[in-house]
Structure formats: structure tokens, C-alpha cells
C-alpha positions as CSV (number, residue, x, y, z in Angstrom):
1,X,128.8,104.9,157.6
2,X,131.6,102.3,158.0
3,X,129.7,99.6,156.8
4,X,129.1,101.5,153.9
5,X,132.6,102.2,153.6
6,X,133.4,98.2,154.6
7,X,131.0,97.0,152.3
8,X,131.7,99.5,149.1
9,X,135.7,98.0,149.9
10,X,134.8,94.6,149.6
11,X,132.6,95.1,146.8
12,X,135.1,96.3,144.7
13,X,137.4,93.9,145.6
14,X,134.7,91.5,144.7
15,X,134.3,93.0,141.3
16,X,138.2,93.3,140.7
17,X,138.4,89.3,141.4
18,X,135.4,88.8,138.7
19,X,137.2,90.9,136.3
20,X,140.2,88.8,136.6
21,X,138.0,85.9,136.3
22,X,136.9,86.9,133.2
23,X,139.9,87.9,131.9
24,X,141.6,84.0,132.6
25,X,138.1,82.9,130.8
26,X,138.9,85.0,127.6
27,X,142.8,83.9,127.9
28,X,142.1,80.5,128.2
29,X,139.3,80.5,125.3
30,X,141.9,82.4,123.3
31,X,145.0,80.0,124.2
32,X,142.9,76.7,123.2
33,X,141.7,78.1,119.8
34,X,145.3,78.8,119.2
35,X,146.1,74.9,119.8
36,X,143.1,73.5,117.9
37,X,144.6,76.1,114.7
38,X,147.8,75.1,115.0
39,X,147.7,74.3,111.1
40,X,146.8,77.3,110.4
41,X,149.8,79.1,111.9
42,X,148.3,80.0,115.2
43,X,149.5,78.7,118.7
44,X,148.6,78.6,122.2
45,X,149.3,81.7,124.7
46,X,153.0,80.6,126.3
47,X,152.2,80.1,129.9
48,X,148.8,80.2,129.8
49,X,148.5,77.7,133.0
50,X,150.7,80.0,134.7
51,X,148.1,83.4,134.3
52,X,145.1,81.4,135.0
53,X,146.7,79.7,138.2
54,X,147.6,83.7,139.1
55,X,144.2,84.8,138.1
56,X,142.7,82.3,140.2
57,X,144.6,82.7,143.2
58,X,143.7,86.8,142.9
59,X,139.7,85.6,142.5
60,X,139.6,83.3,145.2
61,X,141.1,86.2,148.2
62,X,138.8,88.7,146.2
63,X,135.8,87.0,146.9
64,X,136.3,86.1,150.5
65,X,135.5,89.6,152.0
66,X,132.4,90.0,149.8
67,X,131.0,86.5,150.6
68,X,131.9,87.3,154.6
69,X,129.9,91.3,154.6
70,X,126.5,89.4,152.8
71,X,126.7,86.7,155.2
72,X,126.8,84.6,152.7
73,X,129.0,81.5,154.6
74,X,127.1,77.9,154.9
75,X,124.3,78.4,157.9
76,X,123.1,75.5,159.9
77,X,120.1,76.5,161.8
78,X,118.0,73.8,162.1
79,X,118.3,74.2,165.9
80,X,119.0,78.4,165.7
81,X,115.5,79.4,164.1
82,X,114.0,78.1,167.2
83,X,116.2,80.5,169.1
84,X,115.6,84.1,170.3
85,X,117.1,86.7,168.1
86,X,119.1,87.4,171.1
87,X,120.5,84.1,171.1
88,X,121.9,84.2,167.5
89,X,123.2,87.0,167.5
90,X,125.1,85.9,170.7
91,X,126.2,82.9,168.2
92,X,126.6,85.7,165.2
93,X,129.7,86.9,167.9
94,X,131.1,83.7,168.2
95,X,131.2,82.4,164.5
96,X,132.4,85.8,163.2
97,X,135.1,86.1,166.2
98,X,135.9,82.6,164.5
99,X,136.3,84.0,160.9
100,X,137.9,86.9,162.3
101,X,140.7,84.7,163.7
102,X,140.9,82.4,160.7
103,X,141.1,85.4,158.2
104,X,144.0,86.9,160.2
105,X,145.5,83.4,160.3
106,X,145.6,83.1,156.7
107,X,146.6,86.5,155.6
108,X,149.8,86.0,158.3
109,X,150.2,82.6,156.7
110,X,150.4,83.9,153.0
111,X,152.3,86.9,153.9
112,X,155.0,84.9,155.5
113,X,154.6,82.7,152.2
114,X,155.1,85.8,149.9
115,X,158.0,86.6,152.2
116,X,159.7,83.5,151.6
117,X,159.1,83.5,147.8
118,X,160.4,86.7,147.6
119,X,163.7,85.7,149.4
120,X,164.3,82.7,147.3
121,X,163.5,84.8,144.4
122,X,160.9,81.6,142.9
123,X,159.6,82.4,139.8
124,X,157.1,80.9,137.2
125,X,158.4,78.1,134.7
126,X,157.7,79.7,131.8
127,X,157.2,83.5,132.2
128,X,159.3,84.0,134.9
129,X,156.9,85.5,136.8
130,X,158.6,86.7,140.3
131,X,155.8,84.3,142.5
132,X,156.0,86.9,145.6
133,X,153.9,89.3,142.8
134,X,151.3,87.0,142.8
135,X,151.1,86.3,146.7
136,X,151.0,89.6,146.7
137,X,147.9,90.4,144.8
138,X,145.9,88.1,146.9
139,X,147.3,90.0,150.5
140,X,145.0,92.8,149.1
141,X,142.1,89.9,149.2
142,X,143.3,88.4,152.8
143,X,143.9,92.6,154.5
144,X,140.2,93.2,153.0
145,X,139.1,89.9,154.3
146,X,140.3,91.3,158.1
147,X,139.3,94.4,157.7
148,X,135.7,92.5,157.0
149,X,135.4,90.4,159.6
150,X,136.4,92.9,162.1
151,X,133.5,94.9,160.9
152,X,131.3,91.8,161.1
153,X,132.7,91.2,164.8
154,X,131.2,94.6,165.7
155,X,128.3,94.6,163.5
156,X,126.9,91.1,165.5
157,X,128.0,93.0,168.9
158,X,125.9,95.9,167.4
159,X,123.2,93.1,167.0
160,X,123.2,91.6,170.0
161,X,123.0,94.2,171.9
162,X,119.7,95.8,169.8
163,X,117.9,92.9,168.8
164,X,115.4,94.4,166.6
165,X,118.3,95.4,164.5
166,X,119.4,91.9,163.5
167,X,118.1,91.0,160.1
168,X,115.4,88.2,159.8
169,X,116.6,86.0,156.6
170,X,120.0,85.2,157.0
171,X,122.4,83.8,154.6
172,X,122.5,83.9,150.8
173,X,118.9,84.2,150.6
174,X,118.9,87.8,151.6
């Protein structure tokens, strides 16, 4: 049940970062037609940089949770397939531990970053854009990102400690 729940979270996140994506796609589409028909009266989207930048930033948290729960992060085994299930899910523990600490690093990283942004009251060049909003739309990425690899952490314990349970294929390929 919770890594229904954990996954189903991520997920969505996953989806809301794609969603974004595609909007920044359409934006920027719309924002260079507008410059190429200049003559014709059109222009550009004002601070077009400036949303897809945003939009970005929002994708790139939104993805790191999803790509974490499908164990979908770069896998060198050329020396681990010749290792006991056992054995990798001992080093399952370890790397996720790893991620674990580096996706609570970054999410205290950016918050203290969104802190500061909000207390110098930075903003966007040209849409003014308070830049603490945006720092704050990828802390819902980097909390989901924890919230991930804690689950992760005990779902490789869980492995380790019943074998048989530990999925073959590992990876992206699965």
C-alpha cells in the first residue's frame, strides 16, 4: 500500500512536470512565430525566456522522484550481475541511503535559496516575477523527491531482507 501511495505521488508529480513541459513547448512555438511575423503586426510573448527558465526548473524537480521509484538512475553492474541477489540488494541500501541523503541535501539547499530570494524580494527582469514563487514550485519536486527515496531506502531493506522479492531486470529496462 505505501508504495502505491509513493508511487501514485510521484507519478503525478511526474505528469504535472510534463504538462509544464508542454506548456513552455507551445509558449515558446507561439513566442517565435510572433518574432518571424513581426511584419504582420504580431510579436513575441514578453518574457518568454523568463516562463520557460520557470517551467524548466518546475520539470526538472518533477521528474526526479519518478525517475528515483522506477529505478531508473544510471546502473553499472558489470561486476553486480555476478553477485547474489543478496548482495545487491545490500548495495540497493547503500546507493539509495546515498540518494536519500543527496535529495535531502538539495531540497535544504533550495529551500534556503527560496528563503533568501524571498528576503531580498528578487524578481524576474521583465515580468517581475517574485523568484521565491518559482523556488517554490520546485520544493514540491525536492519534498516528493524525499519522500521517494525514503521509501526506496525501505523498499531495498524490504529486499534484502527477502531476496526472492527483489526484481530481476533492474533499471530502465523494466
Amino acid at each position: 500500500m505505501p508504495g502505491r501511495l509513493v508511487g501514485g505521488l510521484a507519478r503525478w508529480v511526474a505528469i504535472a512536470g510534463g504538462v509544464i513541459l508542454i506548456v513552455i513547448t507551445a509558449t515558446t512555438v507561439i513566442s517565435i512565430i510572433g518574432r518571424g511575423l513581426i511584419f504582420a503586426g504580431l510579436k513575441p510573448i514578453p518574457g518568454d525566456y523568463e516562463l520557460v527558465e520557470a517551467g524548466v526548473f518546475f520539470a526538472v524537480f518533477s521528474f526526479m522522484p519518478w525517475c528515483q521509484y522506477v529505478r531508473g538512475h544510471a546502473d553499472v553492474n558489470i561486476v553486480t550481475n555476478f553477485m547474489s541477489r543478496r548482495a545487491n540488494a545490500f548495495i540497493d541500501i547503500m546507493a539509495n541511503l546515498l540518494m536519500l541523503g543527496a535529495a535531502v541535501f538539495l531540497a535544504w539547499r533550495h529551500w534556503l535559496g527560496m528563503l533568501d530570494k524571498q528576503r531580498y524580494m528578487e524578481t524576474t527582469f521583465i515580468l517581475r516575477i517574485p523568484l521565491w514563487w518559482i523556488y517554490a514550485s520546485g520544493m514540491v519536486g525536492a519534498i516528493t523527491f524525499i519522500i521517494v527515496s525514503a521509501y526506496c531506502v525501505a523498499r531495498a531493506t524490504h529486499e534484502f531482507r527477502h531476496p526472492e522479492a527483489r526484481p530481476q531486470m533492474m533499471g530502465a529496462s523494466h
